[in-house]
VEXFIDREN-842941 format. One record per atom (N, C-alpha, C): atom name; x, y, z. Coordinates in Angstrom, 3 decimals, decimal comma, padded with zeros to 6 digits. Each point is the difference from the previous one (the first is absolute). Last residue first. Example, Ala and Ser with C-alpha at 12.3 -4.5 7.8 and 13.67 -1.06 7.14 Angstrom:
<recs>
@site=N&x=012,850&y=-002,250&z=007,080
@site=CA&x=000,820&y=001,190&z=000,060
@site=C&x=-000,770&y=001,090&z=000,730
@site=N&x=000,290&y=-005,720&z=-000,070
@site=CA&x=-000,890&y=001,190&z=000,000
@site=C&x=000,900&y=001,200&z=000,000
</recs>
This chain:
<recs>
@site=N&x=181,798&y=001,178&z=-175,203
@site=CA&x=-000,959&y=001,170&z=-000,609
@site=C&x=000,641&y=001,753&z=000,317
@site=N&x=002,211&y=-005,371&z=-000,907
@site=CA&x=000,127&y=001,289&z=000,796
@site=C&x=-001,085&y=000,501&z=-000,273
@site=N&x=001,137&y=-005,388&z=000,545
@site=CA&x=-001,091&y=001,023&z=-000,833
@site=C&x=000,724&y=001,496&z=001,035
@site=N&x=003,019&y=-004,661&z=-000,948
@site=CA&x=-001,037&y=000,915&z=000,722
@site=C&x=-000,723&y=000,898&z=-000,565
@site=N&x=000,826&y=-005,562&z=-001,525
@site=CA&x=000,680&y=001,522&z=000,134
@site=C&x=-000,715&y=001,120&z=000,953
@site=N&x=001,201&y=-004,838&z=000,555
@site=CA&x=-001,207&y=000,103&z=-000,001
@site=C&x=000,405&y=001,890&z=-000,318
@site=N&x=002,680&y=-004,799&z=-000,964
@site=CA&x=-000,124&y=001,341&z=000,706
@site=C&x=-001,265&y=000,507&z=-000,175
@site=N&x=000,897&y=-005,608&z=000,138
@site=CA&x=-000,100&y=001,170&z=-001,063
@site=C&x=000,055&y=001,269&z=000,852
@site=N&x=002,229&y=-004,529&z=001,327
@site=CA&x=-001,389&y=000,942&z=000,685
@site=C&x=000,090&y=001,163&z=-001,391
@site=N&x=001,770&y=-005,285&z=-000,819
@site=CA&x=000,549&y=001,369&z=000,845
@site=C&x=-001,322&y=000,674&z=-000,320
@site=N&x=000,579&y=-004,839&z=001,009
@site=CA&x=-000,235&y=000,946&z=-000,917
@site=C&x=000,124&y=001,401&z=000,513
@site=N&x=000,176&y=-004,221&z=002,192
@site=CA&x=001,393&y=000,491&z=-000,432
@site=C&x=-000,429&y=001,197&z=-001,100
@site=N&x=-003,413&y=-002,274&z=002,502
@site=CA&x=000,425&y=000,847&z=001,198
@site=C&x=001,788&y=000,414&z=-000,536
@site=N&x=-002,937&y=-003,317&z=-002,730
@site=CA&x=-000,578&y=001,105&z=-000,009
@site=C&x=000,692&y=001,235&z=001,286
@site=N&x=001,111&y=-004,480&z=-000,480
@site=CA&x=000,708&y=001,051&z=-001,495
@site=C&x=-000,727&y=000,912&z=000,155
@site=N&x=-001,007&y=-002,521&z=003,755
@site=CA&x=001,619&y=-000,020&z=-000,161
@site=C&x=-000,041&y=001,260&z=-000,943
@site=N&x=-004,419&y=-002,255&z=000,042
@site=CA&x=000,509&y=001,317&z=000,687
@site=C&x=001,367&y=000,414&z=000,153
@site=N&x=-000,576&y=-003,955&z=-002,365
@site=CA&x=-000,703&y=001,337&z=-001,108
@site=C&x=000,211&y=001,259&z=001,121
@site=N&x=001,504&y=-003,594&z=001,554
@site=CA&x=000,975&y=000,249&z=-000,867
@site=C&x=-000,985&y=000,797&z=-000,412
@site=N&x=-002,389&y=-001,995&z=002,926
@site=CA&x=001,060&y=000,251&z=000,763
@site=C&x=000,973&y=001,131&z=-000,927
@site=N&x=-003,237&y=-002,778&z=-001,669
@site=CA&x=-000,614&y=001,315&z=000,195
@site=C&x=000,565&y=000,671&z=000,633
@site=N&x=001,597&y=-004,322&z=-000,907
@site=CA&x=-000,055&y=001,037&z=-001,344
@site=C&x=-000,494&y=001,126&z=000,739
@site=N&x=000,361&y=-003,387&z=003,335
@site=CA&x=001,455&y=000,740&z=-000,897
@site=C&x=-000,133&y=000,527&z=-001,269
@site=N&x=-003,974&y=-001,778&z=001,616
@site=CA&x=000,469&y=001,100&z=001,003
@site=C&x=001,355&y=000,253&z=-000,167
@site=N&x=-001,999&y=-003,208&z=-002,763
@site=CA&x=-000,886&y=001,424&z=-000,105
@site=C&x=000,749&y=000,562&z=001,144
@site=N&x=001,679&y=-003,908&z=000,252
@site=CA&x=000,283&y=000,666&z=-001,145
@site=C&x=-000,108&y=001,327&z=-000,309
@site=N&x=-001,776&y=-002,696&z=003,641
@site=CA&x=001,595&y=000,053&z=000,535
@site=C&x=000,439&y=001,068&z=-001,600
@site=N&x=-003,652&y=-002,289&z=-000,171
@site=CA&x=-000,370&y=001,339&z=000,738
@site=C&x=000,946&y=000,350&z=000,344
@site=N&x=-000,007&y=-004,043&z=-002,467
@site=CA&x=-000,629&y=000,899&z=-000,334
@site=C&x=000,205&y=001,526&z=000,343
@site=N&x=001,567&y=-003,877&z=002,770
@site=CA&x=001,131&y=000,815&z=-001,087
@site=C&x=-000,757&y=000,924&z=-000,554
@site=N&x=-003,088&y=-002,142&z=002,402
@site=CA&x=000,729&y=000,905&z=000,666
@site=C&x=001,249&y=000,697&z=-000,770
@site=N&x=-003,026&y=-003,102&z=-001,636
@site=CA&x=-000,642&y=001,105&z=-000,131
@site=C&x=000,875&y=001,358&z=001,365
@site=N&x=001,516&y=-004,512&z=-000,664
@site=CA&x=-000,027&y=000,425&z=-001,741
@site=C&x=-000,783&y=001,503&z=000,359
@site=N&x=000,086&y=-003,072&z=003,996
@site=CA&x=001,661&y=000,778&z=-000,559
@site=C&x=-000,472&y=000,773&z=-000,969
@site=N&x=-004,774&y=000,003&z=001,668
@site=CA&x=001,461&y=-001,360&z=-000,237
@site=C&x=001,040&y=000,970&z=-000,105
@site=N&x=-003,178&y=002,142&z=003,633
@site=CA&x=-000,097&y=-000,511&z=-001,839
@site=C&x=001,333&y=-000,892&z=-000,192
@site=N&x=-003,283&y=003,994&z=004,105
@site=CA&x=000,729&y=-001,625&z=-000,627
@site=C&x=-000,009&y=-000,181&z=-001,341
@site=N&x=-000,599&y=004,325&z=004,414
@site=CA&x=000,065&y=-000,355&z=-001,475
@site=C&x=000,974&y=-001,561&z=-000,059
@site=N&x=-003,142&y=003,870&z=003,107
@site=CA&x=000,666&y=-001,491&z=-000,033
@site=C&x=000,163&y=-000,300&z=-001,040
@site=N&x=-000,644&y=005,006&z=001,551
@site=CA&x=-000,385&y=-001,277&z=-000,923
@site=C&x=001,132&y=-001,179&z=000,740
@site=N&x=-000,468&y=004,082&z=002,576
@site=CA&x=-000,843&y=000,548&z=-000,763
@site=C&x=-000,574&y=-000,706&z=-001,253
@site=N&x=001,545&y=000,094&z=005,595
@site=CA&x=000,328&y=-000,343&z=-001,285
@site=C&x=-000,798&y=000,296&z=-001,489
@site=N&x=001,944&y=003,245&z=004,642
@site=CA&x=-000,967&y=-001,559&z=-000,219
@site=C&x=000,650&y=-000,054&z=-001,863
@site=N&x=001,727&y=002,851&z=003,825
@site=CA&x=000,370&y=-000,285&z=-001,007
@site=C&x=-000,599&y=-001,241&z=-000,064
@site=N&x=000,731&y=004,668&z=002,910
@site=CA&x=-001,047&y=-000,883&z=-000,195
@site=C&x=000,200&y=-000,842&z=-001,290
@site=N&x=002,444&y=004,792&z=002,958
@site=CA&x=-000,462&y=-000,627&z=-001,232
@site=C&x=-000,465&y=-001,709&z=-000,004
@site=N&x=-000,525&y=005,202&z=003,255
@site=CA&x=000,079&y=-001,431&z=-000,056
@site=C&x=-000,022&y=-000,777&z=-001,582
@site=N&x=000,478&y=005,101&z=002,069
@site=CA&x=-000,698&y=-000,612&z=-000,709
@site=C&x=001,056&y=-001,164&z=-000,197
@site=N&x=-001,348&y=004,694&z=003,453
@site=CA&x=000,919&y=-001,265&z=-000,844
@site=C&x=-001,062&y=-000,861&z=-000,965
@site=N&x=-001,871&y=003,385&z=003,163
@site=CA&x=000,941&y=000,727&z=-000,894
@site=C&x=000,997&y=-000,694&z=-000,874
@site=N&x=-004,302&y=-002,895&z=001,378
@site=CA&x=000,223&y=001,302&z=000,703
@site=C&x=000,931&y=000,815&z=-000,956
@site=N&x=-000,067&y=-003,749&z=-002,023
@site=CA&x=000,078&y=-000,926&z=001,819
@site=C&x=000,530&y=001,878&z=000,773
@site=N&x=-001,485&y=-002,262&z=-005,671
@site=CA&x=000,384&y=001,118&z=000,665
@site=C&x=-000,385&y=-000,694&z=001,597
@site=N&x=001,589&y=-002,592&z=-004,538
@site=CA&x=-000,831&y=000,132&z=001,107
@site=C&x=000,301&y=000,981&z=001,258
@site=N&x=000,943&y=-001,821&z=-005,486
@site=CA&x=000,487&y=000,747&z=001,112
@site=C&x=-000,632&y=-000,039&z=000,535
@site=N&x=001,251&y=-004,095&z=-002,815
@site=CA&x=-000,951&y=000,782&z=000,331
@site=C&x=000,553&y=000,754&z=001,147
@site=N&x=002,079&y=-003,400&z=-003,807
@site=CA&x=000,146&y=000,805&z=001,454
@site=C&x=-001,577&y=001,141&z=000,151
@site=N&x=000,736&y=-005,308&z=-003,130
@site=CA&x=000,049&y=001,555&z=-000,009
@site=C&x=000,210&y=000,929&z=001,794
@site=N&x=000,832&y=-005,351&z=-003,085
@site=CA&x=-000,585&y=000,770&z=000,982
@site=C&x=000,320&y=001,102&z=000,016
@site=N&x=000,118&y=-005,384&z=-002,565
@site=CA&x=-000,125&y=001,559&z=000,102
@site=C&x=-000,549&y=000,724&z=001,457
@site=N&x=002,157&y=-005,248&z=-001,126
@site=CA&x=-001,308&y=001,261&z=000,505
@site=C&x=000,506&y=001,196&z=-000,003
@site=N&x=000,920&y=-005,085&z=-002,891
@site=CA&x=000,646&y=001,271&z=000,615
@site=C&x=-001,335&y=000,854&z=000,762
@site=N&x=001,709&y=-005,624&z=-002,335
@site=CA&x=-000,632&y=001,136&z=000,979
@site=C&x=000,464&y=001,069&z=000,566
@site=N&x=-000,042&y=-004,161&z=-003,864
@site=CA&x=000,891&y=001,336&z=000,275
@site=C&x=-001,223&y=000,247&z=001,442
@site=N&x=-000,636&y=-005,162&z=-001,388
@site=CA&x=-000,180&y=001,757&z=-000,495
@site=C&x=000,576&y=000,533&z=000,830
@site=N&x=000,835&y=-004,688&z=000,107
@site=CA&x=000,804&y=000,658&z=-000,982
@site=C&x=-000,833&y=000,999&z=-000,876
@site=N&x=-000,802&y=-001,903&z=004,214
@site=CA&x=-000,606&y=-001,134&z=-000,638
@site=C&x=000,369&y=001,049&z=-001,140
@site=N&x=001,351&y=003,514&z=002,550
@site=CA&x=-000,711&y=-001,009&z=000,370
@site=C&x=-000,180&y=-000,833&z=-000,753
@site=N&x=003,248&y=004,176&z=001,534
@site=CA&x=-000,751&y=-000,603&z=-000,931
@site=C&x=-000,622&y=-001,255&z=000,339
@site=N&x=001,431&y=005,238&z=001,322
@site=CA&x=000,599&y=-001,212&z=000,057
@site=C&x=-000,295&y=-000,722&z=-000,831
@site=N&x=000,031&y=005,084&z=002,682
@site=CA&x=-000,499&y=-001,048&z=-001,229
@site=C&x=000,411&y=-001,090&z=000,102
@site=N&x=-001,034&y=005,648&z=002,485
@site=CA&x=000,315&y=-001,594&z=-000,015
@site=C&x=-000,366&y=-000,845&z=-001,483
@site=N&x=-000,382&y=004,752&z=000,653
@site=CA&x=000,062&y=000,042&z=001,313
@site=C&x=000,947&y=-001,145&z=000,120
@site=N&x=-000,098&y=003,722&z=-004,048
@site=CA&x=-000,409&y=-001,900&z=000,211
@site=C&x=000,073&y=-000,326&z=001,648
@site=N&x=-000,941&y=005,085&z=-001,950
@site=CA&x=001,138&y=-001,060&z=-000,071
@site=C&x=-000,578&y=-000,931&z=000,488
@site=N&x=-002,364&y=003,670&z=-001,163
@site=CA&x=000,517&y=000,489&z=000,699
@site=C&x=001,723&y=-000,523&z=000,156
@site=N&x=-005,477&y=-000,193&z=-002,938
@site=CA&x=000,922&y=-000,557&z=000,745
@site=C&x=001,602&y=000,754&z=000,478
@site=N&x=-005,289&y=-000,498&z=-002,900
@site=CA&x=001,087&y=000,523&z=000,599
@site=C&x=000,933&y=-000,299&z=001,189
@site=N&x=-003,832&y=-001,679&z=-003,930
@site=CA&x=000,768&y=-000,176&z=000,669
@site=C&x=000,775&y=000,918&z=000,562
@site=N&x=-004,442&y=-000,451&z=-002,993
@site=CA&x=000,854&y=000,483&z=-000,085
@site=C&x=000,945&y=-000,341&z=001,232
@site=N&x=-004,002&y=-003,233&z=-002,877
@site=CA&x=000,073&y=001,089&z=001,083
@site=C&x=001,668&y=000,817&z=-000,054
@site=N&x=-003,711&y=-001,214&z=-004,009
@site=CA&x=001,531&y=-000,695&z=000,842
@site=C&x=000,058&y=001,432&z=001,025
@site=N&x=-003,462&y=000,108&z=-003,196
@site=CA&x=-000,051&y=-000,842&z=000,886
@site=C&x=000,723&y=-000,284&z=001,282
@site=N&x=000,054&y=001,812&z=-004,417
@site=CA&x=-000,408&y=001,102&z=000,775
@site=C&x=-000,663&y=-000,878&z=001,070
@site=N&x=002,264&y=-002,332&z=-003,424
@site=CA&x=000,769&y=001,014&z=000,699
@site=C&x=-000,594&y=000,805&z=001,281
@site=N&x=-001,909&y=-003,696&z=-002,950
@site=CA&x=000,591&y=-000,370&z=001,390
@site=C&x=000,443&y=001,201&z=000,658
@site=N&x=-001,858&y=000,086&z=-004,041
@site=CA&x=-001,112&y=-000,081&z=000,674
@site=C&x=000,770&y=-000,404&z=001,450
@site=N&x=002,603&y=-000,391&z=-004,266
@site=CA&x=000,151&y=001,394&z=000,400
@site=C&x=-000,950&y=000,212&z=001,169
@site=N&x=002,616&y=-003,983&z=-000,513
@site=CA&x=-001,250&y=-000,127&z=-000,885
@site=C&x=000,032&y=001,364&z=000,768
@site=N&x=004,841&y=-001,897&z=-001,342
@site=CA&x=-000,820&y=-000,055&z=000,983
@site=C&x=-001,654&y=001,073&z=-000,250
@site=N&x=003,235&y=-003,859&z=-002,733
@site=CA&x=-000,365&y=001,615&z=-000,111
@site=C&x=-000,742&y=-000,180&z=001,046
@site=N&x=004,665&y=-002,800&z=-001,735
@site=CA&x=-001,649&y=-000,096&z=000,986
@site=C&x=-000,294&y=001,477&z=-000,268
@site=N&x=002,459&y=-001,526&z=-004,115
@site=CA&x=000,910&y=000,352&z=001,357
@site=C&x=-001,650&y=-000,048&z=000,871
@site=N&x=-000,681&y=-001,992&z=-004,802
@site=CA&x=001,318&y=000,526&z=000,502
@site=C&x=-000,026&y=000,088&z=001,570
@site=N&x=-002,850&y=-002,347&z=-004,247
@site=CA&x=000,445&y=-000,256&z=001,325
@site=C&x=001,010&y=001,320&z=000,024
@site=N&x=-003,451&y=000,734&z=-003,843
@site=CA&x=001,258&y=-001,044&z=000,018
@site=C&x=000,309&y=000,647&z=001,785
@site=N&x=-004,306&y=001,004&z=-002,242
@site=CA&x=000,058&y=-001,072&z=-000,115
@site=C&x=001,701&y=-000,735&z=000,171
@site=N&x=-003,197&y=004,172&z=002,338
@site=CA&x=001,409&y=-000,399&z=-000,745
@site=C&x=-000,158&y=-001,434&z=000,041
@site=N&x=-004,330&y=003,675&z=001,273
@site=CA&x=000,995&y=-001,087&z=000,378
@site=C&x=001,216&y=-000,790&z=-001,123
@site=N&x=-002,671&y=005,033&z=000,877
@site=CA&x=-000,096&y=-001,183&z=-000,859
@site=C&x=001,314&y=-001,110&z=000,428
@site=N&x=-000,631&y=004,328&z=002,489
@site=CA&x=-001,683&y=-000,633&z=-000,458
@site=C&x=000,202&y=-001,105&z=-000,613
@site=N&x=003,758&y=002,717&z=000,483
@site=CA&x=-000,200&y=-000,372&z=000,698
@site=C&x=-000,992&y=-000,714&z=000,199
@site=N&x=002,943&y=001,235&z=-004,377
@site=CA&x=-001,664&y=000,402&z=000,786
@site=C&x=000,057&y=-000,956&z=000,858
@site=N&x=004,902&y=001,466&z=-002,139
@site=CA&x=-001,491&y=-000,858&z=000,169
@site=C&x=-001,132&y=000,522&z=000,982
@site=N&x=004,138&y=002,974&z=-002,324
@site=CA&x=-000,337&y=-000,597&z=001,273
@site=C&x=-001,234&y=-000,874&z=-000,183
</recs>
């Protein structure tokens, strides 16, 4: 594995700079409320449900939680990563359940 510290003299794939990570904010989301597109960026808004208690009931509440924009290219992008991670959970929910033996005492 190369040393992260030392910079590579031959071009390859973008490396994203490790000082960003603990940066990046985290997203959650619920489903896409709305999208469309504009002066040819993607536009989608995220949004989440919030419960909201109303006495013995509870009211659900669904603001938004990102505005998200980007070119086509970075939307196929993401269109990608989410049908792979789609398929890794897929294969992971076909694996069979190991038995868990019983203990007699």
């Amino acid at each position: 594995m190369a040393d992260p510290e030392t910079p590579s003299t031959v071009q390859g794939p973008v490396i994203i700079s490790s000082s960003s990570a603990e940066r990046a904010p985290i997203i959650y989301f619920d489903g896409a409320s709305c999208f469309g597109h504009h002066n040819g960026a993607i536009q989608i808004e995220l949004a989440a449900n919030l419960l909201m208690p109303v006495g013995a009931a509870v009211r659900v509440d669904v603001v938004q939680t990102a505005h998200l924009r980007c070119s086509v290219a970075a939307a196929l992008a993401l269109r990608e990563a989410l049908d792979k991670a789609l398929a890794m959970y897929k294969q992971g929910q076909q694996q069979p359940n190991e038995e868990i033996p019983a203990v007699k005492n």
